[in-house]
C-alpha positions in Angstrom: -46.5 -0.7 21.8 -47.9 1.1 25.0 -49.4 4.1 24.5 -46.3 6.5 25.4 -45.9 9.1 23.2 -44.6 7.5 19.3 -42.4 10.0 17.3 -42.4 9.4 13.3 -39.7 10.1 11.5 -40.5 11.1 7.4 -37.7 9.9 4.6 -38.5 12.0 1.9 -40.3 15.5 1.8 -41.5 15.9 -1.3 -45.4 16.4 -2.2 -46.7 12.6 -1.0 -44.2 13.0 2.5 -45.6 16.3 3.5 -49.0 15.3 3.3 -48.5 12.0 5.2 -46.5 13.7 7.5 -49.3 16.1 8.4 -51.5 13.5 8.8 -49.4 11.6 11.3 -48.5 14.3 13.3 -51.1 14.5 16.0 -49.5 15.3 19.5 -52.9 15.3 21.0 -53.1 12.2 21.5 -49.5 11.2 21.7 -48.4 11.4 18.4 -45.7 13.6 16.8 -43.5 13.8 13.7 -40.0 14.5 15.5 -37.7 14.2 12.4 -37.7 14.2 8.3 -35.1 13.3 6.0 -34.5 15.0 2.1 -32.0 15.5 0.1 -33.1 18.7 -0.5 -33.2 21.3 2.3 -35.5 23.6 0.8 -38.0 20.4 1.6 -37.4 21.7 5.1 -39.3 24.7 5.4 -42.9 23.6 4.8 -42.9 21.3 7.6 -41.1 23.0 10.4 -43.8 25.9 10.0 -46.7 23.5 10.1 -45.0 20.7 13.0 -42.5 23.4 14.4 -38.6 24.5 15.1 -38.1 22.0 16.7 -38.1 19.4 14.0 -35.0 17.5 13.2 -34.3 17.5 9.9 -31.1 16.3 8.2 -30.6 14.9 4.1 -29.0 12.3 5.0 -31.9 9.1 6.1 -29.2 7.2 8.0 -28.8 10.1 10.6 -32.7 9.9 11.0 -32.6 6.3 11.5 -29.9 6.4 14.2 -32.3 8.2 16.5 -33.5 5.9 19.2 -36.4 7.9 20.3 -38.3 7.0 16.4 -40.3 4.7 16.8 -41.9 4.3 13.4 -40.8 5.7 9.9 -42.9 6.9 6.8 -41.3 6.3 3.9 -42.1 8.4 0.8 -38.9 8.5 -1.0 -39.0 7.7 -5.1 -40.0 4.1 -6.2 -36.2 3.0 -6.5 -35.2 3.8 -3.4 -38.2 2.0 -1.4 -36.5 -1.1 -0.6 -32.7 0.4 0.1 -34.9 3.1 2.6 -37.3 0.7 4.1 -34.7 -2.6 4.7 -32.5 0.4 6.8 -35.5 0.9 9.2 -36.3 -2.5 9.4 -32.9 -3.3 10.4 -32.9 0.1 12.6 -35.9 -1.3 14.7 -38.6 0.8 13.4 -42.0 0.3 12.5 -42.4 1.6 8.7 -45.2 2.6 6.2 -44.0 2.4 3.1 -45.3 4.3 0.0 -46.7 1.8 -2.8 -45.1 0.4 -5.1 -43.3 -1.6 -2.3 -40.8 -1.8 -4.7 -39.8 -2.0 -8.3 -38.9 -5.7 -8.7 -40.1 -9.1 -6.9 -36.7 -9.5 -5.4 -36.9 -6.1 -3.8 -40.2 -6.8 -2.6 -39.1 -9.9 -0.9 -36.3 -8.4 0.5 -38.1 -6.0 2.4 -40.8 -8.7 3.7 -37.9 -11.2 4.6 -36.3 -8.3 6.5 -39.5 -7.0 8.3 -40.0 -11.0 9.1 -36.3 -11.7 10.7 -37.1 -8.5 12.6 -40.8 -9.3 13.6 -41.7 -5.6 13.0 -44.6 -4.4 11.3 -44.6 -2.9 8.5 -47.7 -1.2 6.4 -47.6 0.0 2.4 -49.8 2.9 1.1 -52.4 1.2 -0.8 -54.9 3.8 0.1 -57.4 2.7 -2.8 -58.6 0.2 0.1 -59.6 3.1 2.7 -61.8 4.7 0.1 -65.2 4.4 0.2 -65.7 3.5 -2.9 -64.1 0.8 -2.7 -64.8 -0.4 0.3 -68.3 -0.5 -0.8 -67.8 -2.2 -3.5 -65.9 -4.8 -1.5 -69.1 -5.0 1.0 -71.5 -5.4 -1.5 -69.3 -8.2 -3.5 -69.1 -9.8 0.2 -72.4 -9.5 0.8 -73.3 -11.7 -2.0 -74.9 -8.9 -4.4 -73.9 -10.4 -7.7 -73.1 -14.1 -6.0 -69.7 -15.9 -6.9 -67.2 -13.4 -8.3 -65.9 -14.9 -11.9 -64.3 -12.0 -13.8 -63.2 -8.2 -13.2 -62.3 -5.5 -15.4 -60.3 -2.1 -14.8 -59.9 0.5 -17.5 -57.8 3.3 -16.5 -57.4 6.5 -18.8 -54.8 8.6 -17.2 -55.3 12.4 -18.6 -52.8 13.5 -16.5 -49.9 10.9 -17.5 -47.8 13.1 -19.8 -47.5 15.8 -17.1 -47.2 13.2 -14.3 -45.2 10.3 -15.4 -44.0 11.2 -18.4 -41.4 14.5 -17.1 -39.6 12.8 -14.4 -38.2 9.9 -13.5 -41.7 7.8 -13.6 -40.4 7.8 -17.8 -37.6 5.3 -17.0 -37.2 1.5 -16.9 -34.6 1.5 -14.4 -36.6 3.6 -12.3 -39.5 2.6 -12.5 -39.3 -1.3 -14.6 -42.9 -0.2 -15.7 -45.9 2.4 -15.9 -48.1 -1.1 -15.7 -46.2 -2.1 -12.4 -45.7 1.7 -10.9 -49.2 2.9 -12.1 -51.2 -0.1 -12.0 -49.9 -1.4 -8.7 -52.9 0.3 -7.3 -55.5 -1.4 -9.8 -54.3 -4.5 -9.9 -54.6 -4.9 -6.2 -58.0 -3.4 -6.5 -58.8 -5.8 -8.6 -57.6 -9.0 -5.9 -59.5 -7.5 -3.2 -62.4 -7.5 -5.2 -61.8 -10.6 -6.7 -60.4 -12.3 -3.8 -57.4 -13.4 -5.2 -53.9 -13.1 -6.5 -52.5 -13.2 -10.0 -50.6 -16.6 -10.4 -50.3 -16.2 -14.3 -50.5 -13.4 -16.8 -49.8 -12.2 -20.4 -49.4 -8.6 -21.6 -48.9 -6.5 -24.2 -48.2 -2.5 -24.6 -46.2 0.1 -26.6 -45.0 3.4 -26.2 -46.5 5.1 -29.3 -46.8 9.0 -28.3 -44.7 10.7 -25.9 -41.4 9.0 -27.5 -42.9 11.2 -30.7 -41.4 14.4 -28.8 -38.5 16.1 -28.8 -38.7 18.7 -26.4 -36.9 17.3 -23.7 -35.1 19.0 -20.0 -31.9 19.0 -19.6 -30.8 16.0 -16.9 -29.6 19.1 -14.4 -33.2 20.0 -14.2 -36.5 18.7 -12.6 -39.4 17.9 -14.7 -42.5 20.3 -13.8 -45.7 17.3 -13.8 -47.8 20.6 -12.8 -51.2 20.1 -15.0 -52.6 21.9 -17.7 -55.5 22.1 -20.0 -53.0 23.6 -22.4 -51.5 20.6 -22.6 -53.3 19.4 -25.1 -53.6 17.7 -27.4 -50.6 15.1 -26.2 -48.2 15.5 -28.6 -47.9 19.0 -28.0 -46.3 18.9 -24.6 -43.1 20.1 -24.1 -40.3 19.5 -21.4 -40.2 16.1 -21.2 -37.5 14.0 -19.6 -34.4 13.4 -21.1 -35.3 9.3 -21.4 -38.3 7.8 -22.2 -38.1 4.2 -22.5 -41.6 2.9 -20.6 -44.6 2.5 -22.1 -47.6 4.8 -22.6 -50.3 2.3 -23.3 -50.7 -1.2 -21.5 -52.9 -3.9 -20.7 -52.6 -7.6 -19.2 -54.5 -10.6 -18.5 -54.7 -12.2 -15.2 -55.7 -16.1 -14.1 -56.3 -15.7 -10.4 -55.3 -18.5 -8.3 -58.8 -19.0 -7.2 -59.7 -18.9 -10.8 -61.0 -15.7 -11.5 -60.2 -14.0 -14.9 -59.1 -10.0 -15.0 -58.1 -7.9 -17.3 -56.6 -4.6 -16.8 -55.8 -1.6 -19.5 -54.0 1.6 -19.1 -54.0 4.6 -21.5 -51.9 7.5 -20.4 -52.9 10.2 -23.5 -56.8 9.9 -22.6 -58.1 13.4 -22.8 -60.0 12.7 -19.6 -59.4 10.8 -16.7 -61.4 8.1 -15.5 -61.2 4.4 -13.4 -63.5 2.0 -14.4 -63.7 -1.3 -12.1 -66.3 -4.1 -13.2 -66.6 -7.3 -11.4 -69.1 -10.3 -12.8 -70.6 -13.1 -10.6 -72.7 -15.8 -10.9 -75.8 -13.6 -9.8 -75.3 -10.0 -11.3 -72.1 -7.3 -12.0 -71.2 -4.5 -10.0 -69.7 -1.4 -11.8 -68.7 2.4 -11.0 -69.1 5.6 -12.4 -66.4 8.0 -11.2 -64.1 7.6 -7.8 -64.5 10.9 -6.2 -66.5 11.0 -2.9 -69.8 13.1 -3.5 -70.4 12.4 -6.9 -69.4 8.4 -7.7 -71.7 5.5 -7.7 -72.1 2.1 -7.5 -74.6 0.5 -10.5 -75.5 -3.2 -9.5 -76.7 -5.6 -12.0 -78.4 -8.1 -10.7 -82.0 -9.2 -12.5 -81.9 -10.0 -16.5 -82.7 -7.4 -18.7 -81.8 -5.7 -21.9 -79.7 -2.1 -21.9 -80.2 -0.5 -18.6 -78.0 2.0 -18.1 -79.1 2.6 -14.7 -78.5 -0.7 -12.7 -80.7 -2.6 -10.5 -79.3 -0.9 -7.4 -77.7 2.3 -7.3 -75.4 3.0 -4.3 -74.1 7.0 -4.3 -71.0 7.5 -2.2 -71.3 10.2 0.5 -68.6 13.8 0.0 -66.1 13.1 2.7 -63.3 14.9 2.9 -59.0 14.1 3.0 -57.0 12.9 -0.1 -58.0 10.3 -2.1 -61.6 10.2 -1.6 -60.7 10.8 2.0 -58.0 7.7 1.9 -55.0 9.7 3.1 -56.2 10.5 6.2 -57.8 7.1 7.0 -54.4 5.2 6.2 -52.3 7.0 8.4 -54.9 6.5 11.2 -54.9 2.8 10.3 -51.2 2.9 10.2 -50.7 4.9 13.8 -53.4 2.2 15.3 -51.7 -0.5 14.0 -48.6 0.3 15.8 -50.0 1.4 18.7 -52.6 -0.6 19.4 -52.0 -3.9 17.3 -55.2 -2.9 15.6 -56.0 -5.0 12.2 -55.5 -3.1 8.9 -57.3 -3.1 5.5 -54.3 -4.5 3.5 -51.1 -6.0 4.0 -47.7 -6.5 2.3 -47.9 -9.6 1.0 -51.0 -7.8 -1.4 -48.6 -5.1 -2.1 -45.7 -7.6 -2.7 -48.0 -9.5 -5.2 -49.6 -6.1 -6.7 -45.8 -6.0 -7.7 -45.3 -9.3 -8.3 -48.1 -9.1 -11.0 -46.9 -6.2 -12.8 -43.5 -7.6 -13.0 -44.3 -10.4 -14.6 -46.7 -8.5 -17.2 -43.8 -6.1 -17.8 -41.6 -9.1 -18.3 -44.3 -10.9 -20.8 -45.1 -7.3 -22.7 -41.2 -6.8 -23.5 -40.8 -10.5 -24.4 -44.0 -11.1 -27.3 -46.8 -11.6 -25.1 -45.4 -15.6 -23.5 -48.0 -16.1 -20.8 -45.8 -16.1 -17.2 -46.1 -17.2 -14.3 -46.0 -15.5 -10.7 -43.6 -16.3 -7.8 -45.4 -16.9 -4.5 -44.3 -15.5 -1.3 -42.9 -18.6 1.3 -46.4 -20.0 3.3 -45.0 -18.8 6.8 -44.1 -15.5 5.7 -47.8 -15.1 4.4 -49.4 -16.1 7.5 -46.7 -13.5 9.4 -48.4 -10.7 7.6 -52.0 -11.7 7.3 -52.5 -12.5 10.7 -52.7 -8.3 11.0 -55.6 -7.8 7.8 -58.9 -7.5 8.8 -61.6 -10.1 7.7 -64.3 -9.8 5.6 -66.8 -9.5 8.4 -64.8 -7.0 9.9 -64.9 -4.7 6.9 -68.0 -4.3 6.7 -68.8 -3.8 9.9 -66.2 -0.9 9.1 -67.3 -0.1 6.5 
């Protein structure tokens, strides 16, 4: 794309779309959210004040999409409504970042790809763990050779904040959602590749939902949940307002084979009283760990000479304050995604990762629900991979990043 003005157009204004959208709009250098879409007009307000009057703004996407002038579309609608949002911008001829999960199934997922494939448009998903410095260090370090040939990785995620945030709304429903281990852990578990270097081609899993099913105070279906947090909320089972169906689980955890042989395992608790991501990777020559996420106060711990207990590491490697959502992620996405279509510049991830973070969790959903059978993981068509990786950014060229 030249470097003519590009106008954005946002489908769906809640919380995650009016961030994004503020982050995109940037008419200084050429740059401008020009429409929104929402069912719900009161969505309106917050960004005409902020990206002004002028803003077209309608609650109906298809009117947003008929606009020849968008160039490129952020979508940031709910989960089940990815792949029916970001097929009709495909289709409409624009360029779209799409919000992770890509979707909520594999077919969905490889709906969207085939589409943006038959179109030859690009197409970007929000895994922002990969523009956090965290992990981006981690990644460099692992590259680098600091614990030599990566055999294993671990993620433990205790979600404090999952009864308020997943557990109110529609997040609480299978058919909205197929899984907290898929919606959730679609972030971790492609952590976990990029670190490993690989993709899940088989997995086992097992889960329950042992608490929040426990209470009865529930919404009516007429009314929103409220996900706002507090430390009142505790301890779990004394939360009220919960959603009117609660049918996913509340604690899961999986097994991965990689295909380039590389064992994971990943667990998710969402009645932790704190919150807290733990990544571990093993090598050949060392381990690599971190303690806490948030920019300004996480660091990397390296393993790497034989000891006994040493809680300290080899190598410590603090992570700098920076500032922007998500460790500073937000920001540096939307960039990436705004470079990408204007300049064809490489990005950090791609959708085939997102397609198999899904892919992953769909299959550990399916094995959780059906006695633990070990299952196996679709792959994406060999040309359609090499479509979309062509655009990812090599190792090299993260770190020099980075």
């Amino acid at each position: 794309m030249s470097e003519q003005e590009l106008l954005i157009g946002i489908i769906g204004a809640g919380a995650r779309g009016v961030l994004l959208a503020f982050h995109a709009h940037k008419p200084r250098i050429g740059v401008r959210v020009a429409a929104v879409a929402d069912p719900n007009p009161a969505a309106f307000a917050p960004l005409k004040e902020r990206l002004g009057k002028h803003l077209f703004c309608t609650r109906d996407y298809r009117q947003l999409l008929e606009r020849e002038e968008i160039g490129a579309v952020i979508v940031s609608s709910p989960d089940f409504l990815h792949e029916e949002h970001a097929v009709a911008a495909l289709e409409a001829g624009k360029a779209v970042y799409l919000e992770k999960p890509i979707a909520i199934s594999v077919q969905g997922a490889d709906r969207i790809l085939r589409t943006a494939y038959r179109k030859r448009l690009k197409i970007m998903v929000g895994h922002n763990m990969r523009y956090m410095p965290l992990i981006q260090k981690m990644r460099d370090l692992i590259v680098k050779g600091a614990i030599g040939e990566v055999k294993a990785g671990w993620c433990r995620h205790f979600i404090s904040y999952g009864g308020d945030a997943y557990f109110k709304d529609w997040h609480a429903e299978r058919r909205k959602t197929t899984s907290l281990l898929l919606q959730k852990g679609a972030h971790d578990i492609d952590v976990l590749h990029w670190l490993c270097g690989g993709y899940t081609k088989r997995v086992t899993a097992m889960g329950n939902l042992a608490v929040y099913n426990q209470i009865r105070d529930r919404h009516p279906r007429s009314e929103p949940g409220n996900a706002s947090w507090s430390n009142e909320h505790w301890p779990p089972l004394s939360q009220k307002g919960m959603n009117p169906v609660i049918d996913v689980e509340d604690l899961s955890m999986m097994l991965m084979e990689l295909d380039n042989g590389v064992l994971c395992s990943y667990q998710q608790c969402h009645y932790t009283p704190d919150a807290w991501r733990n990544y571990t990777i093993i090598g050949t020559e060392g381990r690599i760990e971190n303690f806490g996420d948030t920019p300004g106060e996480a660091v990397i711990r390296v393993w790497n000479r034989r000891s006994y207990y040493n809680p300290d590491g080899d190598e410590q490697h603090p992570i700098p304050g920076t500032s922007g959502g998500h460790g500073g992620a937000d920001p540096e996405i939307v960039r990436a995604f705004l470079d990408y279509v204007r300049f064809d510049r490489k990005v950090f991830t791609s959708p085939v990762a997102a397609r198999n973070s899904v892919a992953a969790g769909c299959m550990a959903t399916c094995s959780l629900r059906h006695g633990s059978v070990p299952v196996n993981v679709p792959r994406l068509p060999g040309h359609m991979v090499e479509f979309f990786e062509k655009d990812v950014a090599d190792s090299s060229e993260r770190i020099e990043r980075g």
